[in-house]
N, CA, C and O atoms as a Tripos MOL2 file, in Angstrom:
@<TRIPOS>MOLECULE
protein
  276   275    69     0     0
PROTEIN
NO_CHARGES

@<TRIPOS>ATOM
      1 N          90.3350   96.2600  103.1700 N.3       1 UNK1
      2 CA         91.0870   97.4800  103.0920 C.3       1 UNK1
      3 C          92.4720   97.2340  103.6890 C.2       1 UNK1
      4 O          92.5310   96.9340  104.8810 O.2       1 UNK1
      5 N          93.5210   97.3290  103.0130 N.am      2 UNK2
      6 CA         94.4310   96.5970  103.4200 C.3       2 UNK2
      7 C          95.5180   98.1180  103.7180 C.2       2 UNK2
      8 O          95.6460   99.1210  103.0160 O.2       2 UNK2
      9 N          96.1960   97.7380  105.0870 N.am      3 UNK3
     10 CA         96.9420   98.9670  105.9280 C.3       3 UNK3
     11 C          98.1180   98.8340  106.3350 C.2       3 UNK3
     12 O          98.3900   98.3480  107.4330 O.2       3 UNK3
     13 N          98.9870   99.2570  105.4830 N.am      4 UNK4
     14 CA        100.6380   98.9870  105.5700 C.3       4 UNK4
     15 C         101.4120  100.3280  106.0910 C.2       4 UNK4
     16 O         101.1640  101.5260  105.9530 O.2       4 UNK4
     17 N         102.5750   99.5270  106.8240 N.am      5 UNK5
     18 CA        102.9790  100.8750  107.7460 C.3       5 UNK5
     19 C         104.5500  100.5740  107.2680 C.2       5 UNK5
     20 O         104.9360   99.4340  107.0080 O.2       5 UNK5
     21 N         105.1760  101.4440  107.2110 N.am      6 UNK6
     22 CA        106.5740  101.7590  106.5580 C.3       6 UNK6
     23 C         107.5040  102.3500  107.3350 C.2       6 UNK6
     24 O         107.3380  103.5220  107.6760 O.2       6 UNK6
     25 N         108.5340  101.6890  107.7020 N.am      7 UNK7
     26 CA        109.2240  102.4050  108.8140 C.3       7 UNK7
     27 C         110.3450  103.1320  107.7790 C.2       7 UNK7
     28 O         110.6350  102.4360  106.8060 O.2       7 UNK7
     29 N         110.9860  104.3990  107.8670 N.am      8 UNK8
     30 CA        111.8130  104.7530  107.1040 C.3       8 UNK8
     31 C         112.9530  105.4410  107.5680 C.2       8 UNK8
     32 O         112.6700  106.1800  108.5110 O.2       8 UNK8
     33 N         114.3070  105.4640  107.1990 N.am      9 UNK9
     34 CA        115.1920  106.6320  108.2140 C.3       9 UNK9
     35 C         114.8190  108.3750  107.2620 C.2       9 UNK9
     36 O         114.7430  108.4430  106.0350 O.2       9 UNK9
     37 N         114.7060  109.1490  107.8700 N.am     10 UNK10
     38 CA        114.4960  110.2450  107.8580 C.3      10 UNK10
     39 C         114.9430  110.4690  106.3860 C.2      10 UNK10
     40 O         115.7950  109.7910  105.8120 O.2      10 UNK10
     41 N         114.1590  111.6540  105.7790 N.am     11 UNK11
     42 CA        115.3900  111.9870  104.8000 C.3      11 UNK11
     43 C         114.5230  112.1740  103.0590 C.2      11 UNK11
     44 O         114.8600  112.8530  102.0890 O.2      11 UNK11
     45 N         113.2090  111.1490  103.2880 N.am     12 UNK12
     46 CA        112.8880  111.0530  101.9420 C.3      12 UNK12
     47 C         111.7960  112.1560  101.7380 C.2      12 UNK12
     48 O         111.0480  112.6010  102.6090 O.2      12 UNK12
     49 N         111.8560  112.5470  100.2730 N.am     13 UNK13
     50 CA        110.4500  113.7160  100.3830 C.3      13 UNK13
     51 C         109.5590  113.2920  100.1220 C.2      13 UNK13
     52 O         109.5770  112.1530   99.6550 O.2      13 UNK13
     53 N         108.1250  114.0980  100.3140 N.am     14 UNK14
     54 CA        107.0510  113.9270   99.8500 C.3      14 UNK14
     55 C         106.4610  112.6880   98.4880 C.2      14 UNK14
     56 O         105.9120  111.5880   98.4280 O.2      14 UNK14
     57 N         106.9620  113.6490   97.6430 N.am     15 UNK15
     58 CA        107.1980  113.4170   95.9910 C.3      15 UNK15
     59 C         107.6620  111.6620   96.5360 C.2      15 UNK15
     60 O         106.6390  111.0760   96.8900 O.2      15 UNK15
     61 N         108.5380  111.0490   96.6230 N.am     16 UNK16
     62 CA        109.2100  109.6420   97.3290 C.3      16 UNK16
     63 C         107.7820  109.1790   97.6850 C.2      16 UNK16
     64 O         106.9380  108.5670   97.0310 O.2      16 UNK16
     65 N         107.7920  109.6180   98.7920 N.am     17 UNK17
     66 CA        106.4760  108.5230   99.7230 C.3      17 UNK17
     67 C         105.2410  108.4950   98.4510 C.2      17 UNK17
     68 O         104.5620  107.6110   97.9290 O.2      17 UNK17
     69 N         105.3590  109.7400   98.3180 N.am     18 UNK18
     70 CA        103.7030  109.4650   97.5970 C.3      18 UNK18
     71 C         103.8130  108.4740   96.1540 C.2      18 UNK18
     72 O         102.7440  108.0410   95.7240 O.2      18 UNK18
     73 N         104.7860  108.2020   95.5900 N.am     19 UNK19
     74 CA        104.9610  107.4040   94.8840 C.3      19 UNK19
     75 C         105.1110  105.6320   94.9140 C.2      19 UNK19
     76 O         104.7040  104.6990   94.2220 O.2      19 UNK19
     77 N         105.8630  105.7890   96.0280 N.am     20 UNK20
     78 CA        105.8480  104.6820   97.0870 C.3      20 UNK20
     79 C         104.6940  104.1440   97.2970 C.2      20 UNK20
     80 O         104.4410  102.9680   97.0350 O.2      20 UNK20
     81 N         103.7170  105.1380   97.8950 N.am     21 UNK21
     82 CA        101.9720  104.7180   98.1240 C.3      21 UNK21
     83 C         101.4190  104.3760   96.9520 C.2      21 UNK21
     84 O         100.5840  103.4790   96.8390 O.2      21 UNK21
     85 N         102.0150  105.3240   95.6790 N.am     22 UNK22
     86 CA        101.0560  104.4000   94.7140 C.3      22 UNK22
     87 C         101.8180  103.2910   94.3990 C.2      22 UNK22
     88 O         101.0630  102.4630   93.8890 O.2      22 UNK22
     89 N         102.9070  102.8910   94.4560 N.am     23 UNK23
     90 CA        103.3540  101.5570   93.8530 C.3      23 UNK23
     91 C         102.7830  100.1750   95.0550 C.2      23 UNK23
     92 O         102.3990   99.0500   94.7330 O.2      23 UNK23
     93 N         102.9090  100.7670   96.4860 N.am     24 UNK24
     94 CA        102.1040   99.6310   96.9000 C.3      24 UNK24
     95 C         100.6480   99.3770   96.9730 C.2      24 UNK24
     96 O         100.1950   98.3670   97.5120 O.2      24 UNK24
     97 N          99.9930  100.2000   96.4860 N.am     25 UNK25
     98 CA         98.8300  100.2270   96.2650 C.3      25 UNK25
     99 C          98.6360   99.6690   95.3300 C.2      25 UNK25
    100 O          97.6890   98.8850   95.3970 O.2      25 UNK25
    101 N          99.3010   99.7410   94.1480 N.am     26 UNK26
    102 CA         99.1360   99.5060   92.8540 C.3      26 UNK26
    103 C          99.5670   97.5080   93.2730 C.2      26 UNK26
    104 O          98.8160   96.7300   92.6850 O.2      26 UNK26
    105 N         100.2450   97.0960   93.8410 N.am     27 UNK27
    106 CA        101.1980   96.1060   94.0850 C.3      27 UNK27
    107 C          99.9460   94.9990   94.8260 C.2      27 UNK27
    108 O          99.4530   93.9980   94.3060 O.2      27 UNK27
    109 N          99.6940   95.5210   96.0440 N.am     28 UNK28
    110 CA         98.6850   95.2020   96.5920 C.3      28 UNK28
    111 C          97.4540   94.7750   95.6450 C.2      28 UNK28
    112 O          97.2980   93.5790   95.3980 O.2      28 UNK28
    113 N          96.8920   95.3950   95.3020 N.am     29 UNK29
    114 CA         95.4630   95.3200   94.0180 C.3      29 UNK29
    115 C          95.7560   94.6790   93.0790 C.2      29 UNK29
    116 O          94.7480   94.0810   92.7040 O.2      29 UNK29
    117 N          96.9790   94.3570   92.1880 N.am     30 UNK30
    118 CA         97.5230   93.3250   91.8210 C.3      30 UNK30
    119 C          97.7060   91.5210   91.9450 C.2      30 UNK30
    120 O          97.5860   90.5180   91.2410 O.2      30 UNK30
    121 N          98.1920   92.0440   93.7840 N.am     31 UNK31
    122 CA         98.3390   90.3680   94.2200 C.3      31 UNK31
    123 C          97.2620   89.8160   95.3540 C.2      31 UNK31
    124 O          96.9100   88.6990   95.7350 O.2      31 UNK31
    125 N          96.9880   90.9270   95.6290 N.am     32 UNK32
    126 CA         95.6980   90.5430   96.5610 C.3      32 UNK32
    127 C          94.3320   90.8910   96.2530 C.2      32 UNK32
    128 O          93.4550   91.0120   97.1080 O.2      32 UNK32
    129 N          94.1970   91.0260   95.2040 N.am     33 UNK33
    130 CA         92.6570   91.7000   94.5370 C.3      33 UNK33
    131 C          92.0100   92.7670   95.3810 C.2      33 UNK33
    132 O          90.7990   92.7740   95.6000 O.2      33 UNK33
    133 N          92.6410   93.4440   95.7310 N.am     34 UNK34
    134 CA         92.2540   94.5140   96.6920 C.3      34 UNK34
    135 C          92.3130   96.0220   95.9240 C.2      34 UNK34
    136 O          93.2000   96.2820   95.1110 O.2      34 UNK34
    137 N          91.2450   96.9800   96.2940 N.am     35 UNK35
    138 CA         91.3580   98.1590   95.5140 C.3      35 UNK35
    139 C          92.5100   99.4530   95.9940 C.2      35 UNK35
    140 O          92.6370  100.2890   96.8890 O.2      35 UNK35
    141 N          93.1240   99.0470   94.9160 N.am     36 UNK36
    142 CA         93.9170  100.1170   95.0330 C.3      36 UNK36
    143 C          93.7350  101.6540   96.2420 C.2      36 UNK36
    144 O          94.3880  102.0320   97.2140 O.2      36 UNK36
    145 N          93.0030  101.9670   95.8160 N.am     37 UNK37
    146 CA         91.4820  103.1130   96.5750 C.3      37 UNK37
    147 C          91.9070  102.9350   97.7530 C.2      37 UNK37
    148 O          92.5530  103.8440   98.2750 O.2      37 UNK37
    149 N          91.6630  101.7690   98.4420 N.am     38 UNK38
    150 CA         91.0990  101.9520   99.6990 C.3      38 UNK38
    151 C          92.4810  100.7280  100.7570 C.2      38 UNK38
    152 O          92.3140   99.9020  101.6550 O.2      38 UNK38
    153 N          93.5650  101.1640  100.1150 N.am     39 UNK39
    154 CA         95.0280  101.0260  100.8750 C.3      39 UNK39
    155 C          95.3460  102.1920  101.5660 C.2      39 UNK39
    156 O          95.3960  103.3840  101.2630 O.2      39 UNK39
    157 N          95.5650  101.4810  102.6600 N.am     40 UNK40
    158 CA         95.8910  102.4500  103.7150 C.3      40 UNK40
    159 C          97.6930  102.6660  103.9760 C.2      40 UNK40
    160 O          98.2520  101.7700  104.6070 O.2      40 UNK40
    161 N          98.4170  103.6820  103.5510 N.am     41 UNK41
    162 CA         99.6860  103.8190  103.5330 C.3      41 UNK41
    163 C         100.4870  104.6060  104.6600 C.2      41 UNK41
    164 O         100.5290  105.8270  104.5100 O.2      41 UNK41
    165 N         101.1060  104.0830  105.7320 N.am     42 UNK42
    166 CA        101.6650  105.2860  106.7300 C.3      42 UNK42
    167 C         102.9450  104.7500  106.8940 C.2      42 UNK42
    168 O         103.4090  103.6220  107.0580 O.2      42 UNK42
    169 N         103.6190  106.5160  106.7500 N.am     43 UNK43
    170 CA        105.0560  106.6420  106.4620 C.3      43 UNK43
    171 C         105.9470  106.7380  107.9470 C.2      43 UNK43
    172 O         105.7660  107.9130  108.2630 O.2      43 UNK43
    173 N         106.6400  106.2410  108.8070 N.am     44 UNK44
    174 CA        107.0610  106.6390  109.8730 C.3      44 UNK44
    175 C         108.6390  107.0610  110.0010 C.2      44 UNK44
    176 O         109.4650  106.1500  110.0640 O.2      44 UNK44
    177 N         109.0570  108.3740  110.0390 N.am     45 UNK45
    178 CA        110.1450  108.4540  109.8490 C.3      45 UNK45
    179 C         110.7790  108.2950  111.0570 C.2      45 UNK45
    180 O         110.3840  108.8660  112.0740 O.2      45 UNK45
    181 N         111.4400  107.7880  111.0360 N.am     46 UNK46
    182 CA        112.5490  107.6030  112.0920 C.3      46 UNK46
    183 C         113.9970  108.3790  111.8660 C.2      46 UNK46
    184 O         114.6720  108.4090  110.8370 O.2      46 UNK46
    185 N         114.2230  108.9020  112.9540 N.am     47 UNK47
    186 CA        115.6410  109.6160  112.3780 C.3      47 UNK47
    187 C         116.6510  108.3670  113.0720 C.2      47 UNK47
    188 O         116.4780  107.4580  113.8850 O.2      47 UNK47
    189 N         117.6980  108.8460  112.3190 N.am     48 UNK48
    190 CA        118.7910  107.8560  112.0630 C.3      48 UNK48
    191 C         119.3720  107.7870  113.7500 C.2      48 UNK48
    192 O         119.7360  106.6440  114.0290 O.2      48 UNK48
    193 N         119.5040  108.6600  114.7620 N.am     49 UNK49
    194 CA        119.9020  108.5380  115.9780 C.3      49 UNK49
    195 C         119.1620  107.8240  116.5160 C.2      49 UNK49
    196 O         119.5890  107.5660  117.6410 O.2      49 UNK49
    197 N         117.9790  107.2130  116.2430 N.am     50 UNK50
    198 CA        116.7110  106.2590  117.2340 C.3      50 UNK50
    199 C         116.5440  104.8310  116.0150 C.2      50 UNK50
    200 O         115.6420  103.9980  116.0980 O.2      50 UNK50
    201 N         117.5700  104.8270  115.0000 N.am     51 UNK51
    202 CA        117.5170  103.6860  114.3010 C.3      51 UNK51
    203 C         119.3220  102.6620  114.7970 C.2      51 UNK51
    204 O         120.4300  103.1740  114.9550 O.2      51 UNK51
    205 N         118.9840  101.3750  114.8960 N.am     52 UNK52
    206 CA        120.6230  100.3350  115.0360 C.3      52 UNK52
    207 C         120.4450   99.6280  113.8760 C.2      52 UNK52
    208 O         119.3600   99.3670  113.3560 O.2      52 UNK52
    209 N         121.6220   99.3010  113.4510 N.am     53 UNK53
    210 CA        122.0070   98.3750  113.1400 C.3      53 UNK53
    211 C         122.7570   97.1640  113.4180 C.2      53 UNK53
    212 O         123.8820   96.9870  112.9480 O.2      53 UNK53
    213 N         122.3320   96.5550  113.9600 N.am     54 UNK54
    214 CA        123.2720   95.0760  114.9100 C.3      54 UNK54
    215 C         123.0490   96.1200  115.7400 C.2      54 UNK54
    216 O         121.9160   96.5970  115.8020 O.2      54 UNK54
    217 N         124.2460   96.7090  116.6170 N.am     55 UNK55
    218 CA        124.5300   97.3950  117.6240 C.3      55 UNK55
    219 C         124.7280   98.2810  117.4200 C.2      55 UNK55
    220 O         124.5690   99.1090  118.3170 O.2      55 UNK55
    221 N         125.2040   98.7150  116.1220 N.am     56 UNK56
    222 CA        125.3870  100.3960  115.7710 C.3      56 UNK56
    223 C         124.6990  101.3550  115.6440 C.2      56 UNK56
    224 O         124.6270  101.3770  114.4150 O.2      56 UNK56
    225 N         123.7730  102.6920  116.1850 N.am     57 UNK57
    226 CA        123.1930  103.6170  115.5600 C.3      57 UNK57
    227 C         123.9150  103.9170  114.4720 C.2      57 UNK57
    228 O         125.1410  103.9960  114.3970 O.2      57 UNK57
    229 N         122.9690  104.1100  113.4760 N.am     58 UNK58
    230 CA        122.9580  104.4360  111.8230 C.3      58 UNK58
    231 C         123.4750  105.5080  111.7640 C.2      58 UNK58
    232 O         124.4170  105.7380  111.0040 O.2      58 UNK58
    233 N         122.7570  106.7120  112.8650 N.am     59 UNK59
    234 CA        123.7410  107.7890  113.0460 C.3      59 UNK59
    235 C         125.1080  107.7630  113.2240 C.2      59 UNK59
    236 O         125.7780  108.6120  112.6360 O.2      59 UNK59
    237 N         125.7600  106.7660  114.0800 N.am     60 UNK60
    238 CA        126.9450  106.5220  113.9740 C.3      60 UNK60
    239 C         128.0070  106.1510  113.2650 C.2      60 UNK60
    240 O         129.1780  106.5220  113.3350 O.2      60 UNK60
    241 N         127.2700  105.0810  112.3070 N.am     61 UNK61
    242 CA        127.8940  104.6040  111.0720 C.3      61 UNK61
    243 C         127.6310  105.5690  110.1260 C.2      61 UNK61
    244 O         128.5850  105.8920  109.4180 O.2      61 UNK61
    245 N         126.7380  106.0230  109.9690 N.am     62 UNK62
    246 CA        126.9320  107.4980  108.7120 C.3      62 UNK62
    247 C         128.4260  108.3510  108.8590 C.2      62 UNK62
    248 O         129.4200  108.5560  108.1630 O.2      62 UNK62
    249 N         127.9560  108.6800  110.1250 N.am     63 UNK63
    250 CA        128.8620  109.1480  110.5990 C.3      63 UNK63
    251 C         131.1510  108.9150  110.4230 C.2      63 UNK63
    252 O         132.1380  109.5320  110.0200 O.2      63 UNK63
    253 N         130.7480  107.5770  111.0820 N.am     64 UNK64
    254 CA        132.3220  106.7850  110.9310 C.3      64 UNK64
    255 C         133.0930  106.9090  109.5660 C.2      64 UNK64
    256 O         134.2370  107.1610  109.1900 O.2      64 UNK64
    257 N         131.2830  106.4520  108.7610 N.am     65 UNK65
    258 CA        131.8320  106.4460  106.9970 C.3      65 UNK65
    259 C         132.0140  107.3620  106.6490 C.2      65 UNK65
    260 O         132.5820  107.3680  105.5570 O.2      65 UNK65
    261 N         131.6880  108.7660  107.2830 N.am     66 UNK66
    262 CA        132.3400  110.1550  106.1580 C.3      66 UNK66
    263 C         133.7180  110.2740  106.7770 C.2      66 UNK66
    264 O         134.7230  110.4510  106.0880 O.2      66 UNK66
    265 N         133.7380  110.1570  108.2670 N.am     67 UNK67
    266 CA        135.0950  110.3020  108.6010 C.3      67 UNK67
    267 C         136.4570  109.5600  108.1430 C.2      67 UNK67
    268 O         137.6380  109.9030  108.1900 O.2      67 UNK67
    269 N         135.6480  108.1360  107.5750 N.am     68 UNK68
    270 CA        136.8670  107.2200  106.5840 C.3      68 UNK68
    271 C         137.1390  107.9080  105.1960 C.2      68 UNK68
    272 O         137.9630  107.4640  104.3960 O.2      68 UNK68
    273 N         136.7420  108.4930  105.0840 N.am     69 UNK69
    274 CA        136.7500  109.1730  103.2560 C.3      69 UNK69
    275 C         137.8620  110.1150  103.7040 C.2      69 UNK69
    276 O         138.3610  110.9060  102.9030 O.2      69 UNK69
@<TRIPOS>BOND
     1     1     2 1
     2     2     3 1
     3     3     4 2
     4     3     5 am
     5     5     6 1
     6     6     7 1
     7     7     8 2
     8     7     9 am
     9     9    10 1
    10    10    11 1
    11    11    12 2
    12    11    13 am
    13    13    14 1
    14    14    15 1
    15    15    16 2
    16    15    17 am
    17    17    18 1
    18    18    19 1
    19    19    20 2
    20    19    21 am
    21    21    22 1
    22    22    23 1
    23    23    24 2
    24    23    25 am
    25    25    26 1
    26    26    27 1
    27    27    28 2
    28    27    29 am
    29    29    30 1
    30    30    31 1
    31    31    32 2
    32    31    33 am
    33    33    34 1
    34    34    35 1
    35    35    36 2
    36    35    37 am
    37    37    38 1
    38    38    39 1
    39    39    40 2
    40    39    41 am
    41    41    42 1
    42    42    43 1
    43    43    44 2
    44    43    45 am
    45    45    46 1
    46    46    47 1
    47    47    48 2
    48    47    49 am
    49    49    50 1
    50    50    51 1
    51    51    52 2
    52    51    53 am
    53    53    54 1
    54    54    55 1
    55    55    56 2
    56    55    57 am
    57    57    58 1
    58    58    59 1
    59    59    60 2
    60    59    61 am
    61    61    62 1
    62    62    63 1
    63    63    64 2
    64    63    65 am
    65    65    66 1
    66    66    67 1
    67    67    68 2
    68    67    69 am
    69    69    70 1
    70    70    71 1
    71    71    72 2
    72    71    73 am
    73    73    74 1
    74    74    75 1
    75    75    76 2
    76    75    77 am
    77    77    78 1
    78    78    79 1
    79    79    80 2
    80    79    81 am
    81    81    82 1
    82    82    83 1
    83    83    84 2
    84    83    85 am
    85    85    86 1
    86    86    87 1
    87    87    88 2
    88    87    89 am
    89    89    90 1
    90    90    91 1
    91    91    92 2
    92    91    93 am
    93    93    94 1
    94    94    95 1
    95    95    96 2
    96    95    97 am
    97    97    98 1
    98    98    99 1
    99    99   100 2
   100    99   101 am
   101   101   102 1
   102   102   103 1
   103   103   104 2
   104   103   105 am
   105   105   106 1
   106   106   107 1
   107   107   108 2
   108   107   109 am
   109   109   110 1
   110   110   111 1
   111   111   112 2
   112   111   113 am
   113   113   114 1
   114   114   115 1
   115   115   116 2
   116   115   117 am
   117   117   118 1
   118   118   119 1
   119   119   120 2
   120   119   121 am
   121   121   122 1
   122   122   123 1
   123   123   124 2
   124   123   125 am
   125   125   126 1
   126   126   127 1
   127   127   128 2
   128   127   129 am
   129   129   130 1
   130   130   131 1
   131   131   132 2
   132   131   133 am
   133   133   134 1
   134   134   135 1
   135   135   136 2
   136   135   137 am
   137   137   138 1
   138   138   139 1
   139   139   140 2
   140   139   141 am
   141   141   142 1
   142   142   143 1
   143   143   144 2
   144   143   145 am
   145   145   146 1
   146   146   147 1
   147   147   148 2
   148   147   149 am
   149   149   150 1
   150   150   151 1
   151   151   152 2
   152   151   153 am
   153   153   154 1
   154   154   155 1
   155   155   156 2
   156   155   157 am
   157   157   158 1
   158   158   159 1
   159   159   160 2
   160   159   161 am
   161   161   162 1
   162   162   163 1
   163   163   164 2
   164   163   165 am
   165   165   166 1
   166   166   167 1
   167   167   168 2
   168   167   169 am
   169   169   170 1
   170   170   171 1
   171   171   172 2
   172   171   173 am
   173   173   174 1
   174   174   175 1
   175   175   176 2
   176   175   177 am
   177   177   178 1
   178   178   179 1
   179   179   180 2
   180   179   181 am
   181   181   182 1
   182   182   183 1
   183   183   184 2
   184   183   185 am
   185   185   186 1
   186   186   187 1
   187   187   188 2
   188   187   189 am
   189   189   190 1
   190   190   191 1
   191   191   192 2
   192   191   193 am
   193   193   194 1
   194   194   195 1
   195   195   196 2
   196   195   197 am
   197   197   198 1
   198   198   199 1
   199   199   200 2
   200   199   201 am
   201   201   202 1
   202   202   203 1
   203   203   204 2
   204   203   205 am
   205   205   206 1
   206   206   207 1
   207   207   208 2
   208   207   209 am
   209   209   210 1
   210   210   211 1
   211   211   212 2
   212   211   213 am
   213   213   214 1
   214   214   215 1
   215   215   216 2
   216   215   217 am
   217   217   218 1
   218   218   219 1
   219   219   220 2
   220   219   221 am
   221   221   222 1
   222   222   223 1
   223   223   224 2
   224   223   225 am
   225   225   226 1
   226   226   227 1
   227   227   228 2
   228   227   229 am
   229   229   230 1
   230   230   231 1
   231   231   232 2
   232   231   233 am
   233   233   234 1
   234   234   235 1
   235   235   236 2
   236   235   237 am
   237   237   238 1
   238   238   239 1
   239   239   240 2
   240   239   241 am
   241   241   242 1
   242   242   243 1
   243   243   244 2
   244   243   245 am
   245   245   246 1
   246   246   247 1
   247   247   248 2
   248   247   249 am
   249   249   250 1
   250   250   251 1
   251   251   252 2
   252   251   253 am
   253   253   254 1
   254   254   255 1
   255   255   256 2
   256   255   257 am
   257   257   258 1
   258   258   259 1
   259   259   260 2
   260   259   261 am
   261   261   262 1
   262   262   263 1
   263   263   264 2
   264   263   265 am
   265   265   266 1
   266   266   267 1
   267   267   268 2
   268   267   269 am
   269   269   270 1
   270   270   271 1
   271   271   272 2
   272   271   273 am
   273   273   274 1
   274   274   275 1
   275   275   276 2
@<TRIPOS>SUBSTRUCTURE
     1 UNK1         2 RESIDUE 1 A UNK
     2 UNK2         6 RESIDUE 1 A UNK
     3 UNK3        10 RESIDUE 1 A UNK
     4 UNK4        14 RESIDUE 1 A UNK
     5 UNK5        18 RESIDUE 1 A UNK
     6 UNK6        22 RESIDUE 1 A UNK
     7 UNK7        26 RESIDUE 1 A UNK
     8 UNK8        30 RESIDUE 1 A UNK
     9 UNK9        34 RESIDUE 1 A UNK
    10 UNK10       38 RESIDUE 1 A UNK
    11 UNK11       42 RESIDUE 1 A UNK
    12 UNK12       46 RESIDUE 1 A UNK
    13 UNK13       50 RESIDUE 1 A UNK
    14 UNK14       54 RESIDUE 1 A UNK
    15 UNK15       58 RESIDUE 1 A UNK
    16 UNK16       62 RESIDUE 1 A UNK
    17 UNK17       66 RESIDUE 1 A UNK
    18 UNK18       70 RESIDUE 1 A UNK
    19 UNK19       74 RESIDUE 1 A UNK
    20 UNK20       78 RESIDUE 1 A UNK
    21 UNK21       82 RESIDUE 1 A UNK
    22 UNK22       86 RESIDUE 1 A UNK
    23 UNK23       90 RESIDUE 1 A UNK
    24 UNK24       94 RESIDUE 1 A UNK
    25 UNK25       98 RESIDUE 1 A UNK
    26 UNK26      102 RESIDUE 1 A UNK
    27 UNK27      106 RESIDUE 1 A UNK
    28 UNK28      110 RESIDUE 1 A UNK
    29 UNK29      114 RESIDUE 1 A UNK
    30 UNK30      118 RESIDUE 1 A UNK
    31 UNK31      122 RESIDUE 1 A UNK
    32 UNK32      126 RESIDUE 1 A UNK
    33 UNK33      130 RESIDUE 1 A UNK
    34 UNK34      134 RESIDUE 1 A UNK
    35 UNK35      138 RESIDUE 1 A UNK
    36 UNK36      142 RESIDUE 1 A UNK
    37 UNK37      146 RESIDUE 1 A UNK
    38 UNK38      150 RESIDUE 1 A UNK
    39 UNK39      154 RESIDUE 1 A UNK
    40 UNK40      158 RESIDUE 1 A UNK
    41 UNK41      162 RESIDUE 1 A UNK
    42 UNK42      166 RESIDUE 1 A UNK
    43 UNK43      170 RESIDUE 1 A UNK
    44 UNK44      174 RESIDUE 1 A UNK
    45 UNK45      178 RESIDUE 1 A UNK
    46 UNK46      182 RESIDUE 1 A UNK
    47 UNK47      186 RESIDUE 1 A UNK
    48 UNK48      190 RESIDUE 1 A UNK
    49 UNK49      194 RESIDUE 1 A UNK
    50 UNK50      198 RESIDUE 1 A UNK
    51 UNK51      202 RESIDUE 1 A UNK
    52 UNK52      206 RESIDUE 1 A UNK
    53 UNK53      210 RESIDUE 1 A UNK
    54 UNK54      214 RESIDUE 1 A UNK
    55 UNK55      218 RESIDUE 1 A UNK
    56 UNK56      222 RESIDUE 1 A UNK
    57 UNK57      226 RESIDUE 1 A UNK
    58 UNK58      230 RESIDUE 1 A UNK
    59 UNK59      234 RESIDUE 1 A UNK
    60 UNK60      238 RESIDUE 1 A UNK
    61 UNK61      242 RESIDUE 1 A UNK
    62 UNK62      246 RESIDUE 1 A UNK
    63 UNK63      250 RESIDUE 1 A UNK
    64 UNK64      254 RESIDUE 1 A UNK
    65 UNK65      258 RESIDUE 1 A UNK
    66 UNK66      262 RESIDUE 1 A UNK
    67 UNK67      266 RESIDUE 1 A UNK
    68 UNK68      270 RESIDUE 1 A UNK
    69 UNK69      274 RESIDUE 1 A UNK
């Protein structure tokens, strides 16, 4: 039973993830002969103020980039 965990920045809906779950499910059972069924899928959102990049919060760079426009 194979159990994949997904870190994500905030933001995506339902409809997203659950599609997501079936494509790695589907992906999984494919390359690892494993049943689709019995993939275990968890979504963890992270909001963008508790996510870096190098050194930057994501919040920040979102941020910088609307203020350059």
């Amino acid at each position: 039973m194979p159990f994949v965990t997904v870190y994500l920045l905030e933001g995506r809906s339902e409809d997203q993830k659950a599609e997501a779950a079936r494509a790695i499910a589907r992906a999984l059972a494919e390359t690892i002969n494993s049943e689709a069924s019995t993939t275990q899928v968890v979504f963890l959102d992270i909001p963008a103020s508790n996510w870096a990049h190098g050194s930057e919060l994501v919040s920040r760079r979102a941020k910088r980039a609307l203020d350059a426009r």
